[in-house]
mmJSON file of the N, C-alpha and C atoms, coordinates in Angstrom:
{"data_MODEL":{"atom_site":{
"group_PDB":["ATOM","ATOM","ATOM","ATOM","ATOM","ATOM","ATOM","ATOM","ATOM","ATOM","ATOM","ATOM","ATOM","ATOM","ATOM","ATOM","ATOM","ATOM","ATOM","ATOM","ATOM","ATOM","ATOM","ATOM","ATOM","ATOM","ATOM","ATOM","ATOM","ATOM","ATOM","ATOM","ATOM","ATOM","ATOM","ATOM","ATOM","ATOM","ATOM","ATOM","ATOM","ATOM","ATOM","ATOM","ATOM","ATOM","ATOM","ATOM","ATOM","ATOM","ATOM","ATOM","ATOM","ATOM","ATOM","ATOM","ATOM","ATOM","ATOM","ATOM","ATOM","ATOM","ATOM","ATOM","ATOM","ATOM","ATOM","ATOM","ATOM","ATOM","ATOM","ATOM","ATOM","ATOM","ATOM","ATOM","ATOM","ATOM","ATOM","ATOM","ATOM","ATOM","ATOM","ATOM","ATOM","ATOM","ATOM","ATOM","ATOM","ATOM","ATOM","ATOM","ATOM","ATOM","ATOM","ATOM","ATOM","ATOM","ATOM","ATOM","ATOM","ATOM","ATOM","ATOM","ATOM","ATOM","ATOM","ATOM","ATOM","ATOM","ATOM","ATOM","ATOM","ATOM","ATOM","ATOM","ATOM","ATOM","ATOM","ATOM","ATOM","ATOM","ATOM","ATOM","ATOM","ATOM","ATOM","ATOM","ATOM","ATOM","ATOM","ATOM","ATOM","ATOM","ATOM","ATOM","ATOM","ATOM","ATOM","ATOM","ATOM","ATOM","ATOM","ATOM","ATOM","ATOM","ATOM","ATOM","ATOM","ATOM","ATOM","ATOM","ATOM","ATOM","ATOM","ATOM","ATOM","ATOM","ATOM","ATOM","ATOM","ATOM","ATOM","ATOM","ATOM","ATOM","ATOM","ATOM","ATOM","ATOM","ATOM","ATOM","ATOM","ATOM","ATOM","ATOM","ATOM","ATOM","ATOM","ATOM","ATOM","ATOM","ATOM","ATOM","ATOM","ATOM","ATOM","ATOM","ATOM","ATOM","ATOM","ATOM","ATOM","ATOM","ATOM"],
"id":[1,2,3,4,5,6,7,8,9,10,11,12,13,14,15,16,17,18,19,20,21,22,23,24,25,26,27,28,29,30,31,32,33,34,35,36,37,38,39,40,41,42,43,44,45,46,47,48,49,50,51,52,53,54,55,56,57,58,59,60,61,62,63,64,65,66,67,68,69,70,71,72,73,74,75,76,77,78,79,80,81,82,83,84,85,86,87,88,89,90,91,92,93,94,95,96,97,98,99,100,101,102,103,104,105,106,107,108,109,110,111,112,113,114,115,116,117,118,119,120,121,122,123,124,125,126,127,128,129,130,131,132,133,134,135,136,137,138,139,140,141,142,143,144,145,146,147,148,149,150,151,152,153,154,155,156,157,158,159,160,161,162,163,164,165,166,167,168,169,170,171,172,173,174,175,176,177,178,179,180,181,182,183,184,185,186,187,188,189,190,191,192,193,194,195],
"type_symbol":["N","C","C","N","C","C","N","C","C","N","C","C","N","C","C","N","C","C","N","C","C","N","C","C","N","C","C","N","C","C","N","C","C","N","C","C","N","C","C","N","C","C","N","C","C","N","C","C","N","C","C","N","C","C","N","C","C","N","C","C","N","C","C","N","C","C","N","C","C","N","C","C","N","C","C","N","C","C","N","C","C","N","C","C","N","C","C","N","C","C","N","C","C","N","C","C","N","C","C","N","C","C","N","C","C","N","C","C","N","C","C","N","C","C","N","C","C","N","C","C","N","C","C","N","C","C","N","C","C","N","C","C","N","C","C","N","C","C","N","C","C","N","C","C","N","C","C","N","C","C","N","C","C","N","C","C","N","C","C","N","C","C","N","C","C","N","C","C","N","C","C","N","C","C","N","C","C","N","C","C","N","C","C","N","C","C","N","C","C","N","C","C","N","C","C"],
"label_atom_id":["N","CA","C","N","CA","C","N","CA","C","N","CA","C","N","CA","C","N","CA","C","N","CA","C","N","CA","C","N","CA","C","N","CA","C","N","CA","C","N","CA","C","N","CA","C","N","CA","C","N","CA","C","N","CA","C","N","CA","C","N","CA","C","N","CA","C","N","CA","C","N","CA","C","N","CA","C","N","CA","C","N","CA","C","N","CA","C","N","CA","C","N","CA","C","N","CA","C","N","CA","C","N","CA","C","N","CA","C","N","CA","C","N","CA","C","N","CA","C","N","CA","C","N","CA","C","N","CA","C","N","CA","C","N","CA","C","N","CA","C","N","CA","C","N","CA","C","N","CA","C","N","CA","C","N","CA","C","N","CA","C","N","CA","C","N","CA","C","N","CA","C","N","CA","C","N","CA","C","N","CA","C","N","CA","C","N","CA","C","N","CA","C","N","CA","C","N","CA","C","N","CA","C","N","CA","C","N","CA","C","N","CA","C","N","CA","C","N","CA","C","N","CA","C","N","CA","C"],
"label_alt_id":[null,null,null,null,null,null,null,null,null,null,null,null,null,null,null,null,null,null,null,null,null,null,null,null,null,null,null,null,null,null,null,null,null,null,null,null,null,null,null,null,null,null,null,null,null,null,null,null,null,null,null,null,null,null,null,null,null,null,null,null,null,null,null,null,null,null,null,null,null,null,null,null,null,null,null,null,null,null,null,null,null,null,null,null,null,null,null,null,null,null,null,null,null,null,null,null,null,null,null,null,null,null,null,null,null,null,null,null,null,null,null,null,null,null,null,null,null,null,null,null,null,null,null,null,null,null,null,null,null,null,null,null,null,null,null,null,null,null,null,null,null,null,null,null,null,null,null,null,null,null,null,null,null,null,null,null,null,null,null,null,null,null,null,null,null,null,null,null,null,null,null,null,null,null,null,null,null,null,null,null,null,null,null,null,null,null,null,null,null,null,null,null,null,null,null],
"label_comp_id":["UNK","UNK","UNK","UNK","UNK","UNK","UNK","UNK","UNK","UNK","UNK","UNK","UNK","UNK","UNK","UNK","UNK","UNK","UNK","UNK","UNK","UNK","UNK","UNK","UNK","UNK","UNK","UNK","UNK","UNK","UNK","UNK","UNK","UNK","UNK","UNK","UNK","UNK","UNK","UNK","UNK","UNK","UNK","UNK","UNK","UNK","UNK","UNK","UNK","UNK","UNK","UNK","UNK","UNK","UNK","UNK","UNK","UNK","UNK","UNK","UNK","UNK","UNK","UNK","UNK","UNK","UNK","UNK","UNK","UNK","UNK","UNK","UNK","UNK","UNK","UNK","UNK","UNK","UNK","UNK","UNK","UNK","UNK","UNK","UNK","UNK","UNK","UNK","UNK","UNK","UNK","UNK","UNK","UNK","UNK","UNK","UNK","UNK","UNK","UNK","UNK","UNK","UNK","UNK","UNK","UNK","UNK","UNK","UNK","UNK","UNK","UNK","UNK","UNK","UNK","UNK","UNK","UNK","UNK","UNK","UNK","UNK","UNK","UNK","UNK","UNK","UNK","UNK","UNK","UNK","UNK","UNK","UNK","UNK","UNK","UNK","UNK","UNK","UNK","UNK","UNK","UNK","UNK","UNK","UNK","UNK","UNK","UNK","UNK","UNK","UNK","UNK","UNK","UNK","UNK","UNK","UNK","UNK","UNK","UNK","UNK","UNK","UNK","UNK","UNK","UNK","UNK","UNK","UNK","UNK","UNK","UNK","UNK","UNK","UNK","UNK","UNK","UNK","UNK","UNK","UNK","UNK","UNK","UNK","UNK","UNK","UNK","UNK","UNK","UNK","UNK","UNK","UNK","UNK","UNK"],
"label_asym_id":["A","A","A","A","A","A","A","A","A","A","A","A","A","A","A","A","A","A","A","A","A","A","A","A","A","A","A","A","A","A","A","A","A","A","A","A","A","A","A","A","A","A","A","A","A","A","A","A","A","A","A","A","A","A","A","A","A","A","A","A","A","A","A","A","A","A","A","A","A","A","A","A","A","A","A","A","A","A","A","A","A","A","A","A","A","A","A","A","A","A","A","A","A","A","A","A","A","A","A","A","A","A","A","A","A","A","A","A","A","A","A","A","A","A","A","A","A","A","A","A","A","A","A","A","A","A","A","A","A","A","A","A","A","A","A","A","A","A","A","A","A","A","A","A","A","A","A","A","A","A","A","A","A","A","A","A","A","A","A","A","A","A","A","A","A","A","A","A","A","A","A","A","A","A","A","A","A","A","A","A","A","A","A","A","A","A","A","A","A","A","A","A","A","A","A"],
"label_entity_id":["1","1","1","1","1","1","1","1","1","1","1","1","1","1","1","1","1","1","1","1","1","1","1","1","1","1","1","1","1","1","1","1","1","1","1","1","1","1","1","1","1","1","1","1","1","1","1","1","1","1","1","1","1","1","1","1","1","1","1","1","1","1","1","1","1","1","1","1","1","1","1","1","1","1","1","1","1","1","1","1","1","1","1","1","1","1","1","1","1","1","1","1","1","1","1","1","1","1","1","1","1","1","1","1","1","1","1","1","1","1","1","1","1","1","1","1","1","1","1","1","1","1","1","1","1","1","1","1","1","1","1","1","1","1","1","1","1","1","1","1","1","1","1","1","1","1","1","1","1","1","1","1","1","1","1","1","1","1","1","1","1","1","1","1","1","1","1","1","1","1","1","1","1","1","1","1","1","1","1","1","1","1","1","1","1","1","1","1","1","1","1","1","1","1","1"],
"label_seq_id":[1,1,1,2,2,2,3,3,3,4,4,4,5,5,5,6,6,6,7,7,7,8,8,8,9,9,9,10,10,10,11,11,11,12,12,12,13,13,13,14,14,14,15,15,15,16,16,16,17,17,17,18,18,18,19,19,19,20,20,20,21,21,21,22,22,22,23,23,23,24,24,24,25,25,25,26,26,26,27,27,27,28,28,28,29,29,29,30,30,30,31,31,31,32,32,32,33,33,33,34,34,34,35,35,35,36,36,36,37,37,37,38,38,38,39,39,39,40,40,40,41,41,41,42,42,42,43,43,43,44,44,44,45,45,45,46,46,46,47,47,47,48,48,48,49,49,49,50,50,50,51,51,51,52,52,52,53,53,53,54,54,54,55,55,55,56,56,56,57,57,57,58,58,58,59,59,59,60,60,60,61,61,61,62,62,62,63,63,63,64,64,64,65,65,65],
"pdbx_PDB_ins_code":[null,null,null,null,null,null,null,null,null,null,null,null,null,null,null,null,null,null,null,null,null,null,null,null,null,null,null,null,null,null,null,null,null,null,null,null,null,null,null,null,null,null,null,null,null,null,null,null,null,null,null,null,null,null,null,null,null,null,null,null,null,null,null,null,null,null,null,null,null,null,null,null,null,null,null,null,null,null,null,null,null,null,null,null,null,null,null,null,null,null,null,null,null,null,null,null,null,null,null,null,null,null,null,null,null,null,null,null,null,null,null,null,null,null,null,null,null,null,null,null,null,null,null,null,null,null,null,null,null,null,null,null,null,null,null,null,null,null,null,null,null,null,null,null,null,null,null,null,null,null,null,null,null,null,null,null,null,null,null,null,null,null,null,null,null,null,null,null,null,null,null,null,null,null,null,null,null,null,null,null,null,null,null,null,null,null,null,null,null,null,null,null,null,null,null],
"Cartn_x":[51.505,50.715,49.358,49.755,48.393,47.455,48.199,46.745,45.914,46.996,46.452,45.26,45.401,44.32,43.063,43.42,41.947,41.601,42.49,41.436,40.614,41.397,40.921,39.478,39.406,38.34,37.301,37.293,37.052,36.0,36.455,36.349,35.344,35.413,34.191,33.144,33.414,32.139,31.25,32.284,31.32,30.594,30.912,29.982,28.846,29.356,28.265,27.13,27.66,26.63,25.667,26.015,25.385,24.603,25.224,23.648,23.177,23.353,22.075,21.15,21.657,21.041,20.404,21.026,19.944,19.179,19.435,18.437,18.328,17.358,17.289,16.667,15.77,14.645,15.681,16.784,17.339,18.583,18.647,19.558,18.485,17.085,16.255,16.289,16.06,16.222,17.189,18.239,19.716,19.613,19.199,19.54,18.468,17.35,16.444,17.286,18.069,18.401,19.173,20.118,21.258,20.956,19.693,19.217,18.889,18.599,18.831,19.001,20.884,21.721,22.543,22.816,23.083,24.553,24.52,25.613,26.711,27.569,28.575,28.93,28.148,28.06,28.421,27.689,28.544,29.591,30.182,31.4,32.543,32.083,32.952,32.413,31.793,31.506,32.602,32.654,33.281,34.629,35.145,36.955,37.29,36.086,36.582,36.42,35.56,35.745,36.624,37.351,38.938,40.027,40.174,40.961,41.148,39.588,39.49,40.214,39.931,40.443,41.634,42.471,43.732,44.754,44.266,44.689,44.722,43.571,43.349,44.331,44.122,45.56,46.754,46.978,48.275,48.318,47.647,48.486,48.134,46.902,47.454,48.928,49.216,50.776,51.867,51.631,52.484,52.61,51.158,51.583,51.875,51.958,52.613,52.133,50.391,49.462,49.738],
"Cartn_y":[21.848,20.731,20.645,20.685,21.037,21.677,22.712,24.019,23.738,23.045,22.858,22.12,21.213,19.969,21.121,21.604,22.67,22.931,23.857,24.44,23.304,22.246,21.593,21.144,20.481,20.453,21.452,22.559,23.506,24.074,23.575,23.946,22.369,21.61,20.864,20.868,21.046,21.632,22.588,23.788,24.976,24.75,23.826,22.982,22.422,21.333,20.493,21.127,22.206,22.846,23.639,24.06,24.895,24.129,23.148,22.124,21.54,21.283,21.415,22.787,24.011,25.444,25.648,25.371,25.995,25.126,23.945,22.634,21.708,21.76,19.926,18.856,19.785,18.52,17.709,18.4,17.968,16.807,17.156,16.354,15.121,15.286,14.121,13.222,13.794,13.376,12.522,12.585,12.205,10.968,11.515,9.91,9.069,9.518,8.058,7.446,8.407,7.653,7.14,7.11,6.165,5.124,5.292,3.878,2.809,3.096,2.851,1.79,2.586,1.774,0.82,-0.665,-1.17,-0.849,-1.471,-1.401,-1.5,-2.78,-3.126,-1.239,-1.008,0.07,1.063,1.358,2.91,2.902,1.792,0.934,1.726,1.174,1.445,3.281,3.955,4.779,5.365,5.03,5.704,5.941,4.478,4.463,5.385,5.406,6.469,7.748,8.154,9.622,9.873,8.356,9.261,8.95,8.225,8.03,9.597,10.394,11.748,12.7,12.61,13.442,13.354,12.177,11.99,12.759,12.583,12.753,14.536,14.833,16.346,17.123,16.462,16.864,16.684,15.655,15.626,16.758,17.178,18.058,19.394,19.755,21.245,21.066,20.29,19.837,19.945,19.677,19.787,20.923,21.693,23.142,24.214,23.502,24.758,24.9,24.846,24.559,24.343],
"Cartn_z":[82.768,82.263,82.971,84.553,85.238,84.743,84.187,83.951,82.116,81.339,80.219,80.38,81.51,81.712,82.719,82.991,83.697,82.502,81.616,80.742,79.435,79.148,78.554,79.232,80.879,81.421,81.548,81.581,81.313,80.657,79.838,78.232,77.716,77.949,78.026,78.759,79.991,81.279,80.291,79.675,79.551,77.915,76.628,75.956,76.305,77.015,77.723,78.303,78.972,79.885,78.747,77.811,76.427,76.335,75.811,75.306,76.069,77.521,78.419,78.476,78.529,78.631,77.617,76.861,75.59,74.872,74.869,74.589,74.97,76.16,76.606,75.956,75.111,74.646,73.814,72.89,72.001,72.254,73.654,74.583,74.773,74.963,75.056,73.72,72.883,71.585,71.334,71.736,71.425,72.066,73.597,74.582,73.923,73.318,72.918,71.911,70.706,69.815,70.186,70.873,71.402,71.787,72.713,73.325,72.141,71.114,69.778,68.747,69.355,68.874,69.984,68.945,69.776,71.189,71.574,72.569,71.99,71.332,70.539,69.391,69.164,68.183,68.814,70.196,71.17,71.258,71.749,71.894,71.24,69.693,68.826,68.43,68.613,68.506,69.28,71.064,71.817,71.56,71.241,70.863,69.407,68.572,67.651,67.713,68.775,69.494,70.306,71.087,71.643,70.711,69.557,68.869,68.523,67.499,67.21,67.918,69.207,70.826,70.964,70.367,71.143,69.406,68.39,66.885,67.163,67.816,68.079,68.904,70.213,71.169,70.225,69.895,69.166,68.116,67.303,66.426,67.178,67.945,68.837,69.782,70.086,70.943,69.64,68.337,67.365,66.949,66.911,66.128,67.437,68.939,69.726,70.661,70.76,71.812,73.322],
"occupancy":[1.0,1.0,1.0,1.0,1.0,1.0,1.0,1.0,1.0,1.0,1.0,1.0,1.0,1.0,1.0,1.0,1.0,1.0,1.0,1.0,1.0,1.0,1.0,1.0,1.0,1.0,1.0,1.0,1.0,1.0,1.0,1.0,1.0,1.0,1.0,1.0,1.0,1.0,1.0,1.0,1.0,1.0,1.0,1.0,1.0,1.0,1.0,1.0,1.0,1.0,1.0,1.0,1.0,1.0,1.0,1.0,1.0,1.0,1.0,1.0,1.0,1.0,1.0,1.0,1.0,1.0,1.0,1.0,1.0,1.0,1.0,1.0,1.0,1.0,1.0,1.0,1.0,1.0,1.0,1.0,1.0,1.0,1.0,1.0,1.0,1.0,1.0,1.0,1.0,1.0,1.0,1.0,1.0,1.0,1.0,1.0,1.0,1.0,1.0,1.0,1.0,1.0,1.0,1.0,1.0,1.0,1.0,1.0,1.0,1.0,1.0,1.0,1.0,1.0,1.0,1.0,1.0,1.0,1.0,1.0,1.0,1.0,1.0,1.0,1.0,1.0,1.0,1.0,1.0,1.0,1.0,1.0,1.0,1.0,1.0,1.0,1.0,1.0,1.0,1.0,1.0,1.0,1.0,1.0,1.0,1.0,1.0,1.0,1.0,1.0,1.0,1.0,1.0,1.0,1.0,1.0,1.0,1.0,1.0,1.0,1.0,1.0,1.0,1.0,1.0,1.0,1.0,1.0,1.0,1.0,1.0,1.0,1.0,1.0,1.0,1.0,1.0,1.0,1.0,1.0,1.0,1.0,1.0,1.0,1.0,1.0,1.0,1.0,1.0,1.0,1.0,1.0,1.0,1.0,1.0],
"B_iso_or_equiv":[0.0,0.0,0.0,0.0,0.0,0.0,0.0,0.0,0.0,0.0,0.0,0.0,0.0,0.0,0.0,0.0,0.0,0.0,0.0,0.0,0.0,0.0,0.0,0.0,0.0,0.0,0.0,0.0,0.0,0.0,0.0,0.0,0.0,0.0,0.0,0.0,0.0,0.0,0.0,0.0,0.0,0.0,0.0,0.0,0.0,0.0,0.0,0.0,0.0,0.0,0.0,0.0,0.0,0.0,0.0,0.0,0.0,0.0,0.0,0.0,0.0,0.0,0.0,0.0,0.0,0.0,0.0,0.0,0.0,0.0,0.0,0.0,0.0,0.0,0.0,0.0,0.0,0.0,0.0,0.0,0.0,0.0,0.0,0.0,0.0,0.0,0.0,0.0,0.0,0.0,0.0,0.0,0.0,0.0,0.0,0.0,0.0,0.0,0.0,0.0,0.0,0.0,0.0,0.0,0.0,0.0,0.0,0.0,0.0,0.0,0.0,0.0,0.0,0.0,0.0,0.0,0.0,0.0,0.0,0.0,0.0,0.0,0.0,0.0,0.0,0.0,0.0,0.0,0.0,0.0,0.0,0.0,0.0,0.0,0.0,0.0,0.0,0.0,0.0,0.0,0.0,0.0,0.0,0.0,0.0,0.0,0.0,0.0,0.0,0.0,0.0,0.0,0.0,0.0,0.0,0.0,0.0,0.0,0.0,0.0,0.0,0.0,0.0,0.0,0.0,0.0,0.0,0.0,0.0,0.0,0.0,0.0,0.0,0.0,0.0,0.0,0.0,0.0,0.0,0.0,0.0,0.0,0.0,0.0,0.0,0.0,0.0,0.0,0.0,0.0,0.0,0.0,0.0,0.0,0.0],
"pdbx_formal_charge":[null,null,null,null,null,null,null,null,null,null,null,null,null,null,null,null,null,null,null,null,null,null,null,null,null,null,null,null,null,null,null,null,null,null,null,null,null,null,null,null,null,null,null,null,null,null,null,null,null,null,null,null,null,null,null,null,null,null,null,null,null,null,null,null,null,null,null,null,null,null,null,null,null,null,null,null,null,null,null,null,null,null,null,null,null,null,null,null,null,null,null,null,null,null,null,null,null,null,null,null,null,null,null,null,null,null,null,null,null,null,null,null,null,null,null,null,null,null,null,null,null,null,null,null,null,null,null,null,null,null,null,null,null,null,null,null,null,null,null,null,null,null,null,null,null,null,null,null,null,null,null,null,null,null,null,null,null,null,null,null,null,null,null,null,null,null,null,null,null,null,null,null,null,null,null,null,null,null,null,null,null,null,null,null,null,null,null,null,null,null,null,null,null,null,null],
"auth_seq_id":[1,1,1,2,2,2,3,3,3,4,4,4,5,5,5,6,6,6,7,7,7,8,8,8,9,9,9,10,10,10,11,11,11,12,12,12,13,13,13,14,14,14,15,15,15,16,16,16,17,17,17,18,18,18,19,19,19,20,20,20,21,21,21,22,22,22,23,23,23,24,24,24,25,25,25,26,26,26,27,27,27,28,28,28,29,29,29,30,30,30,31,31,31,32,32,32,33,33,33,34,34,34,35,35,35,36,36,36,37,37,37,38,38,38,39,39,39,40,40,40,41,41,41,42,42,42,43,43,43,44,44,44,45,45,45,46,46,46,47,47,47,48,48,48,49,49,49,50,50,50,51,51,51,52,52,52,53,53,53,54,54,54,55,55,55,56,56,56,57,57,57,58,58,58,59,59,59,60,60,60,61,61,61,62,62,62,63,63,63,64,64,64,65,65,65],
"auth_comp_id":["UNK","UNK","UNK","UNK","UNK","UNK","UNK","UNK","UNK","UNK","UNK","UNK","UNK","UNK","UNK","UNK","UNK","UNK","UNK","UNK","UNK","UNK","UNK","UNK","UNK","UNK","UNK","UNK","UNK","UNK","UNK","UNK","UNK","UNK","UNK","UNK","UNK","UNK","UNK","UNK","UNK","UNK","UNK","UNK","UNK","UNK","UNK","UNK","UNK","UNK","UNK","UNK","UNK","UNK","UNK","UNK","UNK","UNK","UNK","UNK","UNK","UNK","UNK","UNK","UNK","UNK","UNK","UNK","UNK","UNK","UNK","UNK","UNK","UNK","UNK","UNK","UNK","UNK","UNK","UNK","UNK","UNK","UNK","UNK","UNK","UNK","UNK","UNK","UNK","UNK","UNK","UNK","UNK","UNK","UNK","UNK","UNK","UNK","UNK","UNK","UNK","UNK","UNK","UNK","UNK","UNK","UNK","UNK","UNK","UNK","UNK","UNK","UNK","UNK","UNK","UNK","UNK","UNK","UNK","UNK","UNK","UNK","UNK","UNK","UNK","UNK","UNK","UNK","UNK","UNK","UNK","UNK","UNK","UNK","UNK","UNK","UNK","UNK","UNK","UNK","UNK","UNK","UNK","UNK","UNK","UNK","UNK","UNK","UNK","UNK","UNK","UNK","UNK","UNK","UNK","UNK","UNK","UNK","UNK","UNK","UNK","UNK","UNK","UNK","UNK","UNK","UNK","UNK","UNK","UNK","UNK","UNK","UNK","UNK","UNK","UNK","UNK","UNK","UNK","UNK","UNK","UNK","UNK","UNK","UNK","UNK","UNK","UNK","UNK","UNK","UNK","UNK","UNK","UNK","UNK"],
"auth_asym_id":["A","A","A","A","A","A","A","A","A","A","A","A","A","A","A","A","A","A","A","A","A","A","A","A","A","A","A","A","A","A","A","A","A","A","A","A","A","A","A","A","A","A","A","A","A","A","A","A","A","A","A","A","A","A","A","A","A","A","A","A","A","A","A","A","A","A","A","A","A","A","A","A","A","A","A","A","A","A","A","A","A","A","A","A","A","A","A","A","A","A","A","A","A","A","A","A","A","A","A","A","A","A","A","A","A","A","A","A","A","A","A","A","A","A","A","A","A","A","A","A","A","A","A","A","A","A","A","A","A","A","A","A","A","A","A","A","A","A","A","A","A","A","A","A","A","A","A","A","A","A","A","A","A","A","A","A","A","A","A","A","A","A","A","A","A","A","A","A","A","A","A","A","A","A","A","A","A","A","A","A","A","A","A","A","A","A","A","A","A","A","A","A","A","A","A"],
"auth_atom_id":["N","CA","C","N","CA","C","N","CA","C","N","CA","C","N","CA","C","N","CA","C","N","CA","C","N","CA","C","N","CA","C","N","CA","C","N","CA","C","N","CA","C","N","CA","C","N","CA","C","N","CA","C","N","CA","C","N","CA","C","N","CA","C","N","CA","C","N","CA","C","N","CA","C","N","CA","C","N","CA","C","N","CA","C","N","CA","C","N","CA","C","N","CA","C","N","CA","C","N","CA","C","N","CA","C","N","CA","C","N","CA","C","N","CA","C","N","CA","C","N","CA","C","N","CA","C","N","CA","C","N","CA","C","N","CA","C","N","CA","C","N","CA","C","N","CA","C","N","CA","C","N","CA","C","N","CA","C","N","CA","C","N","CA","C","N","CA","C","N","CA","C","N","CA","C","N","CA","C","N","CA","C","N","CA","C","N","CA","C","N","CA","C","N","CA","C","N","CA","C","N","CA","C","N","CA","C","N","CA","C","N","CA","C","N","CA","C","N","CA","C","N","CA","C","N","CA","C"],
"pdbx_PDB_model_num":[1,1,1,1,1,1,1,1,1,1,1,1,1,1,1,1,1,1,1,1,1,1,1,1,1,1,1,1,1,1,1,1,1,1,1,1,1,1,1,1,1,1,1,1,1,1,1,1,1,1,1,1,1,1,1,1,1,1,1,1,1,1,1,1,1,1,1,1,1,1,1,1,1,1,1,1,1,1,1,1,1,1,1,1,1,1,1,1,1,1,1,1,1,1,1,1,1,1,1,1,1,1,1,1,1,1,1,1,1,1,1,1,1,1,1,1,1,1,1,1,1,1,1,1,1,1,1,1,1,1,1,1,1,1,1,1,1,1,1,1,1,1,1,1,1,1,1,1,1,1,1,1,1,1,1,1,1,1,1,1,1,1,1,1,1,1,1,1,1,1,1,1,1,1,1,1,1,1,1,1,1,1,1,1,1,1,1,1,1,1,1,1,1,1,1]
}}}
C-alpha cells in the first residue's frame, strides 16, 4: 500500500513539474485567472476535483490496479 502511495505521489511531482518546465508563463496565466474567480467557486471547484480523484482511485482499485 506504501508503495502504491509513492508512486501515485510520484506521479504527480513528475506532471506538475512538466508544466512548470515547459511552461511557466502559462502557469502565470492560470494563477491570474484563478485569482479571478471567486473564492466560494475554488471551493467548490476543489471538492469536485477530489470527488473526480477519489471516483478515479476507485475504479483503478476495481479493475485490479
Amino acid at each position: 500500500m506504501l508503495g502504491v502511495a509513492l508512486l501515485a505521489l510520484g506521479l504527480v511531482l513528475i506532471v506538475e513539474g512538466l508544466v512548470y518546465a515547459l511552461a511557466p508563463s502559462i502557469v502565470e496565466d492560470l494563477l491570474a485567472m484563478l485569482r479571478a474567480i471567486p473564492e466560494t467557486q475554488r471551493r467548490y471547484m476543489g471538492l469536485a476535483a477530489m470527488a473526480l480523484g477519489l471516483l478515479l482511485v476507485w475504479l483503478a482499485k476495481a479493475l485490479g490496479a
